[in-house]
C-alpha positions as CSV (number, residue, x, y, z in Angstrom):
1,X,-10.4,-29.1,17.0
2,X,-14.3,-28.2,17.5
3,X,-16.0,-26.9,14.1
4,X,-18.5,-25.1,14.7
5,X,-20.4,-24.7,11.6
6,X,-23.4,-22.4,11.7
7,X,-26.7,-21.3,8.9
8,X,-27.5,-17.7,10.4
9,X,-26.3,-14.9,12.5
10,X,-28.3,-16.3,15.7
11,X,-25.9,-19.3,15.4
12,X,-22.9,-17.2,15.6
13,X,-24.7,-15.2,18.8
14,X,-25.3,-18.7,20.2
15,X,-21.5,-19.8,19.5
16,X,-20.2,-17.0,20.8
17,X,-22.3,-16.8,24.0
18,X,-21.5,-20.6,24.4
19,X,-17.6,-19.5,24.4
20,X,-18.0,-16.9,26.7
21,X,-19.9,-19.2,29.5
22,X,-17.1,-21.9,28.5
23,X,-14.1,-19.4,28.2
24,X,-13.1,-20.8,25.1
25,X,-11.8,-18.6,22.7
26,X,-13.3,-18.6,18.7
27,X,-11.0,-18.8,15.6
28,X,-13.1,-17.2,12.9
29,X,-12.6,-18.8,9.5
30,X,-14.8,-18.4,6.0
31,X,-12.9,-21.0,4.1
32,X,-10.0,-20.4,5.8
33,X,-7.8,-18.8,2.3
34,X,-5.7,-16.5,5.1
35,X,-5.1,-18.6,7.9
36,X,-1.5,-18.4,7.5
37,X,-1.1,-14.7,8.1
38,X,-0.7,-13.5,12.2
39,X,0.3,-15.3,15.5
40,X,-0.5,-18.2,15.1
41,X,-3.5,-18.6,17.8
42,X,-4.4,-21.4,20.9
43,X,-7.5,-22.3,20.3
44,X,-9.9,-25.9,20.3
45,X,-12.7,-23.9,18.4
46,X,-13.4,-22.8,14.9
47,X,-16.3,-20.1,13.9
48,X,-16.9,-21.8,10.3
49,X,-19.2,-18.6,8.5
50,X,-18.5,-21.0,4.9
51,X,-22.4,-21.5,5.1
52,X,-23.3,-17.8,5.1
53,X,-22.5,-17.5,1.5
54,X,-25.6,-16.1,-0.2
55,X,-25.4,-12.5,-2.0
56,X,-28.3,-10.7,-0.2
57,X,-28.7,-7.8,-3.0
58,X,-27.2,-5.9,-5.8
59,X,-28.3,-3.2,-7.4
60,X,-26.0,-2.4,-10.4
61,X,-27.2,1.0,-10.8
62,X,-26.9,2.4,-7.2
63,X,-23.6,0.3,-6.8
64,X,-23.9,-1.1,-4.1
65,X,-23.9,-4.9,-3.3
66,X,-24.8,-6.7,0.1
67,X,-23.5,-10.0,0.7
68,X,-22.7,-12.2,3.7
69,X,-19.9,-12.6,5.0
70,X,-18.9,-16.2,3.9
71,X,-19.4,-15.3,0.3
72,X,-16.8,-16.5,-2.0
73,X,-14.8,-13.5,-3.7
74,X,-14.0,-15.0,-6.6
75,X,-17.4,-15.7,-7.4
76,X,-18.8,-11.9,-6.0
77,X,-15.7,-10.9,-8.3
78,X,-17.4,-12.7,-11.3
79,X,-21.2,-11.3,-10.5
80,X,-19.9,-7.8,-10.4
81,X,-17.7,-8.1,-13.4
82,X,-20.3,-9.3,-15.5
83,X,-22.0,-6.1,-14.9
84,X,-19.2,-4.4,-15.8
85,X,-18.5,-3.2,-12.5
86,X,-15.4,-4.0,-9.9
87,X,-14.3,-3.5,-6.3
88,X,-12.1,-0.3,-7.3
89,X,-9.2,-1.0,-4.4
90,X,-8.6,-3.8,-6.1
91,X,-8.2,-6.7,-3.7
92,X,-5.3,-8.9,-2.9
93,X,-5.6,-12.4,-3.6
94,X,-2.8,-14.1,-1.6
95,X,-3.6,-17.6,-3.0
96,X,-0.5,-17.3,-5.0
97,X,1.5,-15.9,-1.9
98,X,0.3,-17.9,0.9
99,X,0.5,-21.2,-1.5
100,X,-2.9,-21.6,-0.7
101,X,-6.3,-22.5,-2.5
102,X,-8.1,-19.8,-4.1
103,X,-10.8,-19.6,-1.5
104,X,-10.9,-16.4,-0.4
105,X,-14.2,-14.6,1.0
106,X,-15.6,-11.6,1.1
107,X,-15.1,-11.5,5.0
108,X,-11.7,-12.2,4.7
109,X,-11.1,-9.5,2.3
110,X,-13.0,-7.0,4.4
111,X,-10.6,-8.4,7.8
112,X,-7.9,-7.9,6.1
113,X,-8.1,-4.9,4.6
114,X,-5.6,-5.7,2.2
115,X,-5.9,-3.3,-1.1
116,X,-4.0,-3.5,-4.5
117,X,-2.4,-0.8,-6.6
118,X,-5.2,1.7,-7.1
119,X,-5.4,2.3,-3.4
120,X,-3.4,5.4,-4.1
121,X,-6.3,6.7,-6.0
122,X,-9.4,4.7,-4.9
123,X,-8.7,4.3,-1.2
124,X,-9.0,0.8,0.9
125,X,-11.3,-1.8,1.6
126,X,-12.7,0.4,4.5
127,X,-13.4,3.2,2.2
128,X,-15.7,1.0,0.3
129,X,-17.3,-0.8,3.1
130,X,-21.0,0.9,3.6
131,X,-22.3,-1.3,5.9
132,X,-22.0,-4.8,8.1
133,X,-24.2,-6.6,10.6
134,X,-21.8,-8.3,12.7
135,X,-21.8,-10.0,16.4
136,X,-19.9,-8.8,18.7
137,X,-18.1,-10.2,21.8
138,X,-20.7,-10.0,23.7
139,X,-22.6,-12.5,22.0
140,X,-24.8,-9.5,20.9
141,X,-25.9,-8.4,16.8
142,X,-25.0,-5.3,15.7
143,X,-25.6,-3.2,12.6
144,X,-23.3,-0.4,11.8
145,X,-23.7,2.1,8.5
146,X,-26.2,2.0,6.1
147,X,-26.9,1.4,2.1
148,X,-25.7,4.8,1.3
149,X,-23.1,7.3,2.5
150,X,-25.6,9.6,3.6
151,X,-26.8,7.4,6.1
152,X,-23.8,7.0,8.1
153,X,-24.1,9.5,10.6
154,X,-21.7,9.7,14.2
155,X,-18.7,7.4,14.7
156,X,-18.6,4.5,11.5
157,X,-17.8,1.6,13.7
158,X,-17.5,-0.3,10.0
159,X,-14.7,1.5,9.1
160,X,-12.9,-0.4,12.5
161,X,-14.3,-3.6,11.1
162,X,-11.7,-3.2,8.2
163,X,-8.3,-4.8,8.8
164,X,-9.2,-6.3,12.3
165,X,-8.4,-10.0,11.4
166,X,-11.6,-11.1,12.9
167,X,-10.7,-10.1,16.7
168,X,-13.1,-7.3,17.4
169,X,-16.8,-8.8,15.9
170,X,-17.6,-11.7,13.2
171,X,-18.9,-10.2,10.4
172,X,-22.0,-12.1,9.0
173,X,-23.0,-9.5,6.2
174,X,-21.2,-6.6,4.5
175,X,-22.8,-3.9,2.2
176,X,-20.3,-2.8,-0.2
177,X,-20.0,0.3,-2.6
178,X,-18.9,-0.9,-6.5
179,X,-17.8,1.0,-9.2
180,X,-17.7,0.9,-13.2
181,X,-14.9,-0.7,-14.8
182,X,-12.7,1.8,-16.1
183,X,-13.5,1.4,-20.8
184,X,-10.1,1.4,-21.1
185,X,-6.1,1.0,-19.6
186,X,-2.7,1.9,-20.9
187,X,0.4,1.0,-19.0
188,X,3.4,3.4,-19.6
189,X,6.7,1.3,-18.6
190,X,10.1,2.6,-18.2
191,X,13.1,0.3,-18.5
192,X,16.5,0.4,-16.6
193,X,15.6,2.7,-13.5
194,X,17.5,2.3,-10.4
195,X,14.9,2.2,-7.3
196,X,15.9,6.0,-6.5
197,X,15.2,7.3,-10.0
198,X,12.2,5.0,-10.1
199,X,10.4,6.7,-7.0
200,X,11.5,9.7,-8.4
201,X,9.5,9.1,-11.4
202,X,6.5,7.7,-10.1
203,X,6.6,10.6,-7.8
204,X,6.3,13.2,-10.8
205,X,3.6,10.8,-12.7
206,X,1.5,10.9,-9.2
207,X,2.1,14.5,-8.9
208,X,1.3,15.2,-12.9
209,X,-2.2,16.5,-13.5
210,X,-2.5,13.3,-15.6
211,X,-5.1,10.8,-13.3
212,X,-2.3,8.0,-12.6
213,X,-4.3,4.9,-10.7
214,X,-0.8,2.5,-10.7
215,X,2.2,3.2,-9.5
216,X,4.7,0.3,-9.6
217,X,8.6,-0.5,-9.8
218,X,10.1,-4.0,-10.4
219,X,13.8,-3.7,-9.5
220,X,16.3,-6.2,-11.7
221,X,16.8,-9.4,-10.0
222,X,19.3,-11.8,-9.6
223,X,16.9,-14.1,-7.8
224,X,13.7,-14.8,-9.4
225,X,14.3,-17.3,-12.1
226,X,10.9,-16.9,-13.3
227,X,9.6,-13.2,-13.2
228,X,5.8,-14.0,-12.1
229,X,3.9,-13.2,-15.4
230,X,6.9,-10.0,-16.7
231,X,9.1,-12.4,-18.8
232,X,8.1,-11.3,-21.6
233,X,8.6,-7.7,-20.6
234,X,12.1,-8.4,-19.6
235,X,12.5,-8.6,-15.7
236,X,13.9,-10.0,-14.0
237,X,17.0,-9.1,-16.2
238,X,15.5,-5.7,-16.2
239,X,14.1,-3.4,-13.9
240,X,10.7,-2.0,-15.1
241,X,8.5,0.8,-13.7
242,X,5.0,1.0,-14.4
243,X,2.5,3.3,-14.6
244,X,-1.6,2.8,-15.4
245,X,-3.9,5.3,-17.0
246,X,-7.9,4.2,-16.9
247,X,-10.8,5.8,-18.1
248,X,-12.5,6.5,-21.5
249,X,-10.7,5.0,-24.5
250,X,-9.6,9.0,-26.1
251,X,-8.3,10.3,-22.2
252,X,-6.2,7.4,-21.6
253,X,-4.7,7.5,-25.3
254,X,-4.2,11.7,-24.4
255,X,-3.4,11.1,-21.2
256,X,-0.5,8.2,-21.5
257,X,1.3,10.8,-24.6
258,X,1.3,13.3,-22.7
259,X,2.3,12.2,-19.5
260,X,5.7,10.0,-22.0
261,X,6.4,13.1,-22.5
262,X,6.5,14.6,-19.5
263,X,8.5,11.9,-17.8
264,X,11.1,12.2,-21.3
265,X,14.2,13.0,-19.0
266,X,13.5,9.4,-17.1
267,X,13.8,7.5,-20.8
268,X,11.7,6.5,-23.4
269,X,8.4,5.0,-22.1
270,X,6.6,1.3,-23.4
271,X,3.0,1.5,-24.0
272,X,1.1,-1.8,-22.9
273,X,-2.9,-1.6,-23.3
274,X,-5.9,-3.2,-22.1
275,X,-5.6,-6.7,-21.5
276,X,-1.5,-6.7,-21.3
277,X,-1.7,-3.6,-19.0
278,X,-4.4,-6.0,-16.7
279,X,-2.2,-8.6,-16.6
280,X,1.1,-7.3,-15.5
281,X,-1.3,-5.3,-12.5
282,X,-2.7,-8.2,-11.7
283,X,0.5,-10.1,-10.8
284,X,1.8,-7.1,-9.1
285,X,-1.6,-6.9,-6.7
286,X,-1.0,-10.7,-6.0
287,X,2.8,-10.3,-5.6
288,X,3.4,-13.3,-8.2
289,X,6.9,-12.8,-8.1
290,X,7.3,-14.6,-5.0
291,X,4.7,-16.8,-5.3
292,X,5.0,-19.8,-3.1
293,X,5.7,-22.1,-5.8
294,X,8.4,-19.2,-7.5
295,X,12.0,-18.8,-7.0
296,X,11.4,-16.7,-3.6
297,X,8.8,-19.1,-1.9
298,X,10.8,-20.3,0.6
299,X,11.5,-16.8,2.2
300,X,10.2,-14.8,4.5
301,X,7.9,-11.9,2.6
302,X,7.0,-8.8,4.4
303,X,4.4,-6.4,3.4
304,X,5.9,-2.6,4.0
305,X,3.7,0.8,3.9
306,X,6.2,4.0,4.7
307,X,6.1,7.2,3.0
308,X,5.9,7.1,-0.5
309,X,9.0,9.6,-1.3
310,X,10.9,7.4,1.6
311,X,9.9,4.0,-0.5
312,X,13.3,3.8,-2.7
313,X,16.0,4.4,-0.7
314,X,14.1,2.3,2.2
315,X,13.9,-0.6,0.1
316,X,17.3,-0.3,-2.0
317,X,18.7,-0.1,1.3
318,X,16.7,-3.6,2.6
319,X,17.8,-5.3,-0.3
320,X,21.1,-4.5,-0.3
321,X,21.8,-5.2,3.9
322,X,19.4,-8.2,3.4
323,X,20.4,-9.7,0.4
324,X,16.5,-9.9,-0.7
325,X,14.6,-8.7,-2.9
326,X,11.6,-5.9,-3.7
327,X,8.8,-4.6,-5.5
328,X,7.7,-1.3,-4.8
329,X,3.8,-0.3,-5.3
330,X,1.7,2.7,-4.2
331,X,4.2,5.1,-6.0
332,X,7.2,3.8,-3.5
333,X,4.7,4.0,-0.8
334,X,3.8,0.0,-0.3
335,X,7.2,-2.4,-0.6
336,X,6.8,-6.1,-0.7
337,X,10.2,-7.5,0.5
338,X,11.4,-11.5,0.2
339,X,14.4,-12.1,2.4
340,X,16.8,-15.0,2.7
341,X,15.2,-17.1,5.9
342,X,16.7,-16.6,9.4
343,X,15.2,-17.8,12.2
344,X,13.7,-14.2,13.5
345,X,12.9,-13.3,9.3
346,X,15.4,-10.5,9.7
347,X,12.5,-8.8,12.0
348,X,14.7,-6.6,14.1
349,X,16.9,-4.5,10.8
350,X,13.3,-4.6,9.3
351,X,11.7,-2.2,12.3
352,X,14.6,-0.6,12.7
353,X,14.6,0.6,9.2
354,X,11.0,0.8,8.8
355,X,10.6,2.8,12.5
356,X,13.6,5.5,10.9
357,X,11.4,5.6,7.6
358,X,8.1,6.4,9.4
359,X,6.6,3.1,8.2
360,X,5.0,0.0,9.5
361,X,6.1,-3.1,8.6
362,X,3.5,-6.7,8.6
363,X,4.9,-9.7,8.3
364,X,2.9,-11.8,5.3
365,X,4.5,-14.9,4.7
366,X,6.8,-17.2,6.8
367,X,6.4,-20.5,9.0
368,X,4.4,-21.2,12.1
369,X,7.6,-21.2,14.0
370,X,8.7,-17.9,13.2
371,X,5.3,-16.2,14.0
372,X,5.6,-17.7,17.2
373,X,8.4,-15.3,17.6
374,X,8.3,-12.4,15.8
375,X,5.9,-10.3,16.1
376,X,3.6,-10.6,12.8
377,X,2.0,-6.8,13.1
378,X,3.8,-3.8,13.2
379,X,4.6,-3.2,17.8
380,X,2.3,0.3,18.2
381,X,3.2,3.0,20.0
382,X,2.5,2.8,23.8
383,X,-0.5,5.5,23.6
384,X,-1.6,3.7,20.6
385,X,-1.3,0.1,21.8
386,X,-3.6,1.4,24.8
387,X,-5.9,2.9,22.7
388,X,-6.4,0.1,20.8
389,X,-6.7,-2.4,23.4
390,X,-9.7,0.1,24.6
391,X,-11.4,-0.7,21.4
392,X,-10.7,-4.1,21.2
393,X,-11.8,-4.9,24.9
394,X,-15.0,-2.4,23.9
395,X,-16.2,-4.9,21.7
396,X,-14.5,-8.0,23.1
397,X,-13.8,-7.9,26.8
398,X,-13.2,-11.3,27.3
399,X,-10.6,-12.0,24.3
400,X,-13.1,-14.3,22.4
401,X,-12.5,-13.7,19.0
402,X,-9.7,-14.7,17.2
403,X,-7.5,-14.2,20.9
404,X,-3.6,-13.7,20.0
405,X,-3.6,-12.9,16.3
406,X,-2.8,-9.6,16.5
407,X,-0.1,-9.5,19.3
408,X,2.2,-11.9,20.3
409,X,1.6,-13.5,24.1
410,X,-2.2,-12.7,24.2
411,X,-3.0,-16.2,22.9
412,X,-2.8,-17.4,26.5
């Protein structure tokens, strides 16, 4: 395979003009952390944006920070942080998932769009995303937003930049919107909830006047032998739902009595604080229970988003017809689901249930083979596959970039 490594955003207009002339399709890689997530695609040619790695600006007291594309996360994780600042939709690392290197980049983050538990209260990547220069399919730079919300005025083509896996423009510089970490976290944690009473809780805590930015539920498990940073809490023997309060130290301490008390009838809640509380959210927003190198890493894992008041039965039931086994986040409203491995990942009962749920249903984790027959991303809608294929051939008409990750049979 051809790398094609390039130093500026007139290389990537070059590459991709070249591939147009040449009808060779790009694969667009920063390190390449997320590779392993999509149809797998036919391609000669990588797009290698490693070398755009510099941060451009930040300014800590307008919070905002512009970086390209290529730009490590964990290190633009480290710069921020020792501001005390933070991306607040939290997001995913799938080293741990994948089985992968921690080499994730900002691009990749922004491509996938993949946010963590305080999405229910902070939004998404895309929510966060100000600005990006990019190059389309064209072969032509384009700047879309600005360095403020104000600025964004019309259509925000950025917010279609977020969670396109790289097929509708390469992004070589993103402006992004920080925030302050929060002083302080307390983690209330119930014990011994079945996933129906569990939503049902979570539900009330998300409803409560009481700020709630973490919504979790670890049913009990007979499968993971090692419970992905929660043995000492108990799971997998137990099932554990969790929820986080952040802000100043006193409102968190008011805040996480008052809301034990409201949620009384559900059992007596568990109070973990700061850096325990971080932990245990941390695994959950990297899925460490079925890490590749866990119990569960040889199955299938599928990334679910239905209704949140839908989330427990929908996955009780999975688990149950499937044999596998779930972690609910988002207040029921995201499920991560590890079945046993057939040779289709158990695709078919997944839409089916997913489809009846009103949900969407993404499959995360499972081999080459299998992606080469299931589709990865949830099938739209006719009216909204068409719509999207618009978009996508508005900034791409000739399939260059990343060709066939999205849907199955356009690799050709």
């Amino acid at each position: 395979m051809d790398t094609l490594n390039i130093r500026d955003a007139k290389d990537v207009e070059d590459a991709v003009r070249a591939a147009i002339a040449s009808e060779q399709p790009l694969e667009i890689i920063g390190h390449g952390g997320k590779r392993l997530i999509g149809q797998p695609m036919a391609t000669n040619a990588l797009l290698d944006l490693s070398a755009l790695n510099a941060v451009v600006a930040y300014e800590p007291s307008e919070l905002i920070i512009t970086v390209q594309a290529g730009a490590p996360l964990a290190d633009v994780l480290s710069l921020i942080d020792s501001r005390n600042q933070q991306f607040a939709f939290e997001p995913i690392n799938t080293s741990a998932l994948l089985g992968t290197p921690d080499i994730g980049t900002i691009g990749g983050m922004i491509g996938a769009g993949l946010a963590g538990p305080r999405r229910i209260r902070a939004g998404g990547a895309r929510d966060h995303l100000l600005g990006a220069h990019a190059v389309s399919g064209f072969g032509d730079s384009f700047k879309a937003g600005g360095k403020v919300v104000k600025n964004v005025t019309g259509y925000d083509l950025c917010k279609l930049l977020a969670g396109s896996w790289g097929t509708l423009a390469v992004m070589t510089e993103v402006t992004l919107k920080v925030m302050p970490r929060p002083e302080s976290e307390r983690t209330l944690m119930l014990r011994g909830l079945d996933d129906v009473a569990a939503n049902r809780a979570m539900t009330a805590a998300l409803g409560s006047p009481f700020d709630v930015s973490g919504a979790a539920h670890l049913p009990n498990s007979a499968f993971r032998a090692s419970a992905g940073g929660f043995g000492e809490l108990g799971s997998p023997g137990q099932a554990l739902t969790l929820l986080r309060l952040e802000g100043i130290a006193a409102s968190a301490v008011h805040r996480a009595a008052a809301l034990a008390a409201m949620l009384a009838p559900f059992g007596a809640a568990e109070l973990l604080e700061d850096a325990a509380s971080t932990a245990i959210w941390s695994s959950l927003r990297d899925v460490r229970p079925f890490a590749a190198d866990g119990a569960l890493g040889a199955w299938p894992v599928w990334r679910i988003v239905c209704p949140p008041a839908s989330g427990g039965a929908l996955g009780q039931a999975l688990a149950r017809d499937t044999g596998g086994d779930v972690i609910y986040d988002w207040g029921g409203g995201l499920i991560w689901a590890a079945l046993p491995p057939k040779p289709d990942a158990q695709a078919a009962l997944v839409r089916s249930r997913v489809n009846t749920a009103g949900g969407h249903a993404t499959l995360i984790r499972a081999s080459e083979q299998i992606r080469r027959n299931v589709d990865v991303f949830h099938p739209q809608p006719d009216g909204l596959a068409s719509l999207s294929e618009r978009v996508r051939h508005s900034f791409d008409p000739k399939n260059i970039l990343n060709r066939g990750r999205m849907i199955r049979g356009a690799a050709t």
